[in-house]
C-alpha positions as CSV (number, residue, x, y, z in Angstrom):
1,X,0.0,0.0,0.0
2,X,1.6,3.4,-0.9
3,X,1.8,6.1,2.0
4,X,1.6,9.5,2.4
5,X,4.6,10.2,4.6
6,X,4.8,14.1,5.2
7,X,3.2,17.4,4.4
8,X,4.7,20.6,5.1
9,X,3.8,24.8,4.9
10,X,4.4,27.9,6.4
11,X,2.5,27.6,9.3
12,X,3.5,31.2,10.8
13,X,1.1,33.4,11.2
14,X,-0.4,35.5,8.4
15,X,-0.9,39.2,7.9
16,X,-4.2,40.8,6.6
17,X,-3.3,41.1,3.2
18,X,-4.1,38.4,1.2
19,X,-0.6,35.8,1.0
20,X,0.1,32.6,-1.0
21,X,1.6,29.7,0.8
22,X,3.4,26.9,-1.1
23,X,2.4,23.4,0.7
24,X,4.5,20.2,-0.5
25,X,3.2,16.9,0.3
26,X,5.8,13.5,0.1
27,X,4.9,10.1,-0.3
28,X,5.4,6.8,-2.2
29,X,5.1,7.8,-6.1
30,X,1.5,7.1,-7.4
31,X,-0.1,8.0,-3.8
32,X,-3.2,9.9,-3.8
33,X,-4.8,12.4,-1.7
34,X,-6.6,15.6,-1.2
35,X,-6.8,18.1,1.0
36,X,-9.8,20.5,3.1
37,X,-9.0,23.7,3.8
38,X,-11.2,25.5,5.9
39,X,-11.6,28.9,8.1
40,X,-12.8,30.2,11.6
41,X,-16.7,30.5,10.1
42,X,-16.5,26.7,8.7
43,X,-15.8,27.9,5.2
44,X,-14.2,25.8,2.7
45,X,-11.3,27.2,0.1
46,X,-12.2,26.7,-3.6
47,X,-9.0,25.6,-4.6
48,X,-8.7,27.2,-8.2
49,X,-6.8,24.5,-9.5
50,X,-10.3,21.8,-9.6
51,X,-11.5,24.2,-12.2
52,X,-11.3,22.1,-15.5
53,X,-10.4,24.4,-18.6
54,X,-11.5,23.6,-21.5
55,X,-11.5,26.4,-24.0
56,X,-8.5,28.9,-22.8
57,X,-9.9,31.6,-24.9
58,X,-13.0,31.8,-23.0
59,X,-12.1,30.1,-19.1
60,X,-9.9,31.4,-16.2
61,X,-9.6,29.5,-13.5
62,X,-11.6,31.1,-10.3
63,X,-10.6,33.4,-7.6
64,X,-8.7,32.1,-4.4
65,X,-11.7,32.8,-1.9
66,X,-14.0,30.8,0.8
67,X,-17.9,29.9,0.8
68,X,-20.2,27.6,2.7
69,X,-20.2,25.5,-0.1
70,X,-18.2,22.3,1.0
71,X,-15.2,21.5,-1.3
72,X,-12.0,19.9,-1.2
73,X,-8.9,19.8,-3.4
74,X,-9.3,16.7,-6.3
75,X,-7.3,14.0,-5.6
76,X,-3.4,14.2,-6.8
77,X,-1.1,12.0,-7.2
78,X,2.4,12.0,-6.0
79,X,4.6,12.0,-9.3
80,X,8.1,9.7,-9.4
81,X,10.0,12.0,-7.6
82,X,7.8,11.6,-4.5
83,X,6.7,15.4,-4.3
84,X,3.9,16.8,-4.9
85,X,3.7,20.9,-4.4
86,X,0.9,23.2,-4.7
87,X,-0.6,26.4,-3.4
88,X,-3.1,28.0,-1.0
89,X,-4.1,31.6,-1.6
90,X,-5.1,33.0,2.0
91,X,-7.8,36.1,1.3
92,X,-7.6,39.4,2.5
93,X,-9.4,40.1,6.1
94,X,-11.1,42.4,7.8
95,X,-10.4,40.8,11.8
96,X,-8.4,37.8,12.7
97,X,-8.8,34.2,11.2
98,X,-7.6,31.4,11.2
99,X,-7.4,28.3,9.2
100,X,-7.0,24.3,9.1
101,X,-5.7,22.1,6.5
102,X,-6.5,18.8,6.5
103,X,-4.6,16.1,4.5
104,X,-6.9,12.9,3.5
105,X,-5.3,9.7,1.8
106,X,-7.3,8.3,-1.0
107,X,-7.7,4.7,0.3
108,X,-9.8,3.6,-2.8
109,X,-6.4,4.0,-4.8
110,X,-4.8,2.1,-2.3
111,X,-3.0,4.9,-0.1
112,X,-2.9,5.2,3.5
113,X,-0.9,7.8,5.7
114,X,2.3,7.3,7.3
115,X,2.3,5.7,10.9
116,X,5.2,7.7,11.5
117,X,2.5,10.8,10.6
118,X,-1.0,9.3,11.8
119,X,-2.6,6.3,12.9
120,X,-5.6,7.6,10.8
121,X,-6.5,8.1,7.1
122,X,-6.7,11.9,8.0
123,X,-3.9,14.3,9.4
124,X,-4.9,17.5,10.7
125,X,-2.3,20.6,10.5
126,X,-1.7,23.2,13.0
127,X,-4.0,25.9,12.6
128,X,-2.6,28.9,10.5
129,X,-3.7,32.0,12.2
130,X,-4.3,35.3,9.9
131,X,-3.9,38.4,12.2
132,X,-5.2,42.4,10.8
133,X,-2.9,45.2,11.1
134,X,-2.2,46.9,14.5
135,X,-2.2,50.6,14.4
136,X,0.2,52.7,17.1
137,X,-1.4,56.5,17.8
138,X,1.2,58.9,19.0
139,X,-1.3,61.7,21.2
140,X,-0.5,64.3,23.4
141,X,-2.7,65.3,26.2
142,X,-2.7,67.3,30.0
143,X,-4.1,65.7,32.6
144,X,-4.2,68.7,34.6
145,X,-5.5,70.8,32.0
146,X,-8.2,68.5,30.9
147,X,-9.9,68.3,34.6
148,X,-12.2,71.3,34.1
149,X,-9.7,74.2,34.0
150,X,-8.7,74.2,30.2
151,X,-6.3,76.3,29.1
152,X,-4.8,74.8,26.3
153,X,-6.6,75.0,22.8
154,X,-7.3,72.3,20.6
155,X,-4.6,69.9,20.6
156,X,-2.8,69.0,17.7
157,X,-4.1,66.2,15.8
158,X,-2.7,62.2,16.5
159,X,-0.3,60.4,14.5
160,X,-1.4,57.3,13.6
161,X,0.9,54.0,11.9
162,X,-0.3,50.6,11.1
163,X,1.6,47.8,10.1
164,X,2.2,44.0,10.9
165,X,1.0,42.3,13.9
166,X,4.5,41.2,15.4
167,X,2.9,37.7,15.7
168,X,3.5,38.0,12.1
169,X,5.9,35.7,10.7
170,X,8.0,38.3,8.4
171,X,10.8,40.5,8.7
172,X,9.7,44.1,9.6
173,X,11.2,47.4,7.8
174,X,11.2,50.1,11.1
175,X,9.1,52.9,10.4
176,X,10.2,56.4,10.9
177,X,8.9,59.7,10.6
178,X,8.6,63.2,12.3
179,X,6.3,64.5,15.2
180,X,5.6,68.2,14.7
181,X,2.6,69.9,17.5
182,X,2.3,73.1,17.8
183,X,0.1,73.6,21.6
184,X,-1.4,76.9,22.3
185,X,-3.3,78.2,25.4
186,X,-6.1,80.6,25.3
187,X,-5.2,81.9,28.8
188,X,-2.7,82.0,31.4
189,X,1.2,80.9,30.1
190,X,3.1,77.9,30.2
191,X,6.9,77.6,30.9
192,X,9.2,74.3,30.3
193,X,9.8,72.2,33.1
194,X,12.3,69.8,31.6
195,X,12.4,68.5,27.9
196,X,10.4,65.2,27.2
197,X,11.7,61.9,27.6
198,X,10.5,58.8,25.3
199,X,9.0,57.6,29.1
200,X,6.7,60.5,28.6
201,X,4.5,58.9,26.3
202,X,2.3,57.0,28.5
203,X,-0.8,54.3,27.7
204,X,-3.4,52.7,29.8
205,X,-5.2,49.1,30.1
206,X,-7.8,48.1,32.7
207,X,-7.5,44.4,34.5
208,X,-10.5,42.8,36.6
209,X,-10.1,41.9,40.6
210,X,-10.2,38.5,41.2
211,X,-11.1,38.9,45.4
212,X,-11.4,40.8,47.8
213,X,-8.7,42.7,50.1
214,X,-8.3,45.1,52.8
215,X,-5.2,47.4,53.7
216,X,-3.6,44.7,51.6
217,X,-0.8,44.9,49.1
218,X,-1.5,42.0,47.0
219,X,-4.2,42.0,44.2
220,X,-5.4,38.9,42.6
221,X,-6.4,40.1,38.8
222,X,-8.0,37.2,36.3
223,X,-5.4,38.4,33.7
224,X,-1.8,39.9,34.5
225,X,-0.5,39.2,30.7
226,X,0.9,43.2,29.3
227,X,1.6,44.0,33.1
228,X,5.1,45.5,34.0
229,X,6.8,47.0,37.1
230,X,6.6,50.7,37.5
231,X,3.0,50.6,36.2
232,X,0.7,53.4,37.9
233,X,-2.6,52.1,39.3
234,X,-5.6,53.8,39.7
235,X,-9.7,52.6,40.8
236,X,-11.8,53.1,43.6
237,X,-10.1,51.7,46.9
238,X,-6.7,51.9,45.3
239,X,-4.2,54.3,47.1
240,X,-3.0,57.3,45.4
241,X,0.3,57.2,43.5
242,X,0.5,53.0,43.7
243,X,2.8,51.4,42.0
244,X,3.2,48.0,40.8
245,X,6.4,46.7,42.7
246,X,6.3,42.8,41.6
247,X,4.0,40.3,39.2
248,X,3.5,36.7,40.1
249,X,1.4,34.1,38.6
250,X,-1.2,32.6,40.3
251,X,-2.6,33.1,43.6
252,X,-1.6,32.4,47.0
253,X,-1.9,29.5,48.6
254,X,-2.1,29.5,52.5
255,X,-1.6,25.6,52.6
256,X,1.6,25.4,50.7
257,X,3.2,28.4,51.9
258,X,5.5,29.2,54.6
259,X,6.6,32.3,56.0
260,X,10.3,32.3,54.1
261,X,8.6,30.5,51.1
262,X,5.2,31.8,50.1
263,X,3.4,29.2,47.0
264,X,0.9,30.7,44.5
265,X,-1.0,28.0,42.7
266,X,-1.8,28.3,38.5
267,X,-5.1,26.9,37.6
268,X,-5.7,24.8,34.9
269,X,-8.8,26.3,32.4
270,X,-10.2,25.3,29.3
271,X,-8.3,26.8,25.9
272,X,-10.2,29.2,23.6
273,X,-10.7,26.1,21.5
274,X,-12.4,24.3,24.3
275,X,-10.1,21.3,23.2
276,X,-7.9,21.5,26.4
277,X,-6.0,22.9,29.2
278,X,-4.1,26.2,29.6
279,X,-2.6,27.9,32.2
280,X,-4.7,30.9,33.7
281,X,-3.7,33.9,32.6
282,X,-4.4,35.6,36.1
283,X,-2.2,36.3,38.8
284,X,-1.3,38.5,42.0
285,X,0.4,41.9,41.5
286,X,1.8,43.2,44.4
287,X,1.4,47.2,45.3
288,X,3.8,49.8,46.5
289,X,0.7,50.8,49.2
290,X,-1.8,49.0,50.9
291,X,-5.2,49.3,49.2
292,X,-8.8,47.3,49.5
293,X,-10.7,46.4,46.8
294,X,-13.4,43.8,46.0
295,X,-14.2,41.3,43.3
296,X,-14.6,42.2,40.4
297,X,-13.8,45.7,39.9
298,X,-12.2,46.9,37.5
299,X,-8.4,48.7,38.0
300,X,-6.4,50.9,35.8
301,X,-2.7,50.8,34.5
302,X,-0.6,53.0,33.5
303,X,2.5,52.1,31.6
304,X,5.5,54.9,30.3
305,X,7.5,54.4,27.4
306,X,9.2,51.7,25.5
307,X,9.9,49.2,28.3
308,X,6.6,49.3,29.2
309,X,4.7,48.8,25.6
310,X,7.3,45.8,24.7
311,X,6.3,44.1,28.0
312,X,2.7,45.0,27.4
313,X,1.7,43.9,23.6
314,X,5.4,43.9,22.3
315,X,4.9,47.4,20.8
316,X,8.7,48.8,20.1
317,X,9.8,52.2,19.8
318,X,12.3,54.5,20.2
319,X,12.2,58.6,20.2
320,X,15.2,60.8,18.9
321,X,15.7,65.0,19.0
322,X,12.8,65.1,21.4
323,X,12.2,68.6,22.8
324,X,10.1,71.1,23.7
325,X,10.7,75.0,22.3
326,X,9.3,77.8,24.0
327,X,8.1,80.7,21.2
328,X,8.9,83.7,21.7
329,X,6.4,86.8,22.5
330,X,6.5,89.6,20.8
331,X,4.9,92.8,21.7
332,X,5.6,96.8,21.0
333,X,5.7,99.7,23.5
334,X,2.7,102.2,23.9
335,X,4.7,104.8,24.8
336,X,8.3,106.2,25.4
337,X,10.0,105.0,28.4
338,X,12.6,107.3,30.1
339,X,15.2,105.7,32.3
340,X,12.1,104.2,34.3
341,X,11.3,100.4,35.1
342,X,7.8,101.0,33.7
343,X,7.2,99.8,30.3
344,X,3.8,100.3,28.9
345,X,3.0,97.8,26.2
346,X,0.1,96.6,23.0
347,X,-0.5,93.6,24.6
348,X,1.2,91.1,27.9
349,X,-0.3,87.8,26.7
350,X,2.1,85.1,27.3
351,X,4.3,87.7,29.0
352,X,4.9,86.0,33.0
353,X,6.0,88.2,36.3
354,X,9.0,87.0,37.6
355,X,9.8,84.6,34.8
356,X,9.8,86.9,31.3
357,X,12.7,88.2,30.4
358,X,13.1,90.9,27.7
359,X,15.0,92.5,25.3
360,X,15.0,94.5,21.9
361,X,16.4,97.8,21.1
362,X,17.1,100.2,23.8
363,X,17.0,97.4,26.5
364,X,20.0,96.7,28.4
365,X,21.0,93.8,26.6
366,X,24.3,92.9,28.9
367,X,22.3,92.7,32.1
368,X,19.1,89.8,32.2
369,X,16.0,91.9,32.6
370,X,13.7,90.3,33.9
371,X,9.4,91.8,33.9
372,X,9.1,91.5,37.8
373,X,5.2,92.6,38.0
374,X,2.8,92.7,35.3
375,X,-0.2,95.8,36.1
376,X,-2.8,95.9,32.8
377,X,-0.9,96.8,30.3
378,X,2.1,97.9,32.1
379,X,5.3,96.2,32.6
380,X,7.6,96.5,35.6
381,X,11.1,95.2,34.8
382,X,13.8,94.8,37.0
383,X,16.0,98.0,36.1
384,X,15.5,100.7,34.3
385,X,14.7,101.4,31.0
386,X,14.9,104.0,27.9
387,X,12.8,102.9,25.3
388,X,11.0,104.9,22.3
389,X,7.4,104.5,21.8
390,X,6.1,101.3,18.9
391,X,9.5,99.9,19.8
392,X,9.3,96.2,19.3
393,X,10.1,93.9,22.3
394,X,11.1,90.4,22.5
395,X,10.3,87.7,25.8
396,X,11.4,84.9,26.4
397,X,11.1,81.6,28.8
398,X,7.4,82.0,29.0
399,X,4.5,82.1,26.3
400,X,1.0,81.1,25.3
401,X,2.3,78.8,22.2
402,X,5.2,76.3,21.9
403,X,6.4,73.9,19.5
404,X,7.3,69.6,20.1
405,X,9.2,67.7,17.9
406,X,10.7,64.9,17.7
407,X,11.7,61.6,15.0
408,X,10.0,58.3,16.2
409,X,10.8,55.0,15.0
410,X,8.2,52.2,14.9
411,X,10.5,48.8,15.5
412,X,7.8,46.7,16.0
413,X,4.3,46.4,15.8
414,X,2.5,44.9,18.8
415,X,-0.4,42.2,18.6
416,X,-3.1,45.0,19.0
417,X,-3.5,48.9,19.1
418,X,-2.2,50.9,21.1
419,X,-2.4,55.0,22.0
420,X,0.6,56.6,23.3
421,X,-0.3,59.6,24.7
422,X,2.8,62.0,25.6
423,X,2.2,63.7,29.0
424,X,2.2,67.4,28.7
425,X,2.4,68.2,32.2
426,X,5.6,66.5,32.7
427,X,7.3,68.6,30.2
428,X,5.2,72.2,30.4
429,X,3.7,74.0,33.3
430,X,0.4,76.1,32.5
431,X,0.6,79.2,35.0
């Protein structure tokens, strides 16, 4: 009896766009199968290839695509070399698929599979998983600001990539490109605190309480996968400014443990599939503070930068020439100023007592003057001045508008979207 002794592909996993995969099945020569292939809806592939042409003028053979309709390849037979190759054109998707090939030997033409492969007329391949894009947003936003006393004006808009899921078997070209955002405030004045730091771009994910606790620092979640150390939490019974100091898996278990050894159990639950076991994904997170919670609520966390997006859904970046540039204001005097410290001006938006400094033609430009009071629309600078009248004036270290840049490179997608929002109030004070 002739035997069907291997069958190999690509079994990686796919990207959205649609992909061909070459599959090559080896055997005794004159060995017949056929294959199934078939999605996550039940859907059978088409196979082009069954299509019978008969008039080339007139026939193609039929799109690569997957219907309700069930069909399977027509038998082939292994040639004398003992290979037989062929094709499977996966479709473009719109969400995540997957897909299972299964290999059949043709016992009416006296075939059977490989022992070796399977003790049945049937082998089943791993499933070949097709995963959509993942899109990284690059946003800026103030927490501070955004809490009911809004200065700034409309931010600037996101910038938003997409590209391959990194569960996506294939070699990834980084992505680089430029962050310009112009922020303005439609009151008050900002100054710069420090200049921004790649851990300034910050994201968020919830997790769900698994128990209960009380002035406790340990917090059973049902899922700890994307946590990291350094994470801010945040919810209702959570204390302000925690931290996540250390991730275990599993829970506690009072009956194993021991004061010098403490034991945390992993339970056993059914796979997605509901074919089998997996670990649980839950776990104990252990807090920089004592909290209480209860079961079932649901608790924030805050990651910053890179370190933090890698461990969380293998997002990978990196930020160059980040920084923060103050604008300068510009304003004109109202009047003459003769050797006096008052200087009446158009206009003091942006312009900050005890911060400003100015200078322009018939300032003392080898001294720092700095504006020391600000009085309507008269200026009080810290020595005195002689200054004609619509002379113009320049001020510096505080203003209503500023500029951040900065040249981001995408290393690697993660396995789902993610914001990165950078944290204005890190880098800019609004006064």
């Amino acid at each position: 009896m002739k035997e069907i002794k291997k069958i190999t592909i690509n079994n990686k996993a796919l990207p959205s766009a649609a992909t061909t995969r070459i599959y090559v099945v080896e055997g005794d020569p004159g060995a017949v199968f056929s294959l199934t292939v078939t999605n996550e809806d039940n859907h059978f592939y088409n196979f082009p290839e069954n299509t019978i042409i008969t008039n080339p003028k007139t026939q193609t053979l039929v799109a690569p695509a997957f219907s309700a309709d069930e069909v399977r390849l027509s038998p082939k037979t292994i040639g004398v070399d003992g290979v037989y190759a062929g094709s499977i054109t996966f479709p473009i998707v719109t969400d995540d698929d997957f897909y299972q090939i299964t290999l059949t030997a043709e016992s009416h033409y006296d075939t059977k599979i490989s022992d070796e492969l399977s003790l049945k007329d049937v082998y089943v391949l791993p499933k070949i998983t097709q995963f959509l894009d993942t899109t990284v947003t690059f946003d800026l936003a103030s927490a501070e600001q955004d809490a009911g006393d809004e200065s700034y004006n409309n931010y600037p808009s996101s910038v938003a990539k997409a590209g391959y899921d990194s569960s996506v078997g294939l070699n990834i070209t980084p992505v680089t490109f430029a962050l310009v955002w112009p922020v303005t405030l439609s009151a008050s004045n900002f100054v710069i605190l420090r200049q921004p730091l790649s851990s300034d771009f910050k994201f968020t994910t919830t997790k769900t309480t698994r128990t209960a606790g009380s002035s406790s620092k340990s917090l059973e979640l049902t899922d700890i996968s994307g946590l990291s150390v350094g994470m801010v939490v945040s919810g209702t019974g959570i204390a302000g400014g925690a931290t996540v100091t250390a991730l275990t898996s599993g829970y506690y278990d009072a009956g194993k443990s021991t004061v010098a050894r403490p034991f945390y159990t992993i339970p056993k639950v059914l796979n997605a599939l509901g074919n089998g076991l997996q670990d649980d994904k839950g776990g104990t997170v252990t807090l920089s503070a004592d909290s209480t919670f209860v079961v079932n609520r649901t608790i924030t966390f805050s990651g910053s930068g890179p370190r933090a997006s890698q461990a969380f859904n293998n997002t990978r970046f990196s930020v160059s020439n980040f920084k923060v540039v103050i604008d300068d204001v510009v304003t004109t005097t109202s009047a003459a100023v003769a050797n006096s410290t008052t200087i009446p001006v158009s206009s003091t938006a942006g312009i900050k007592d005890d911060v400003s400094t100015v200078s322009g033609i018939g300032i003392d430009n080898e001294a720092t003057i700095t504006i020391t009071n600000i009085s309507s629309l008269n200026l009080t600078a810290s020595a005195a001045q002689t200054i004609e009248n619509g002379q113009t004036l320049i001020f510096k270290v505080a203003s209503r508008s500023a500029k951040i840049t900065a040249d981001v490179t995408i290393l690697e997608y993660g396995n789902s979207n993610i914001t990165l929002t950078l944290d204005l109030d890190n880098i800019l004070s609004v006064e």
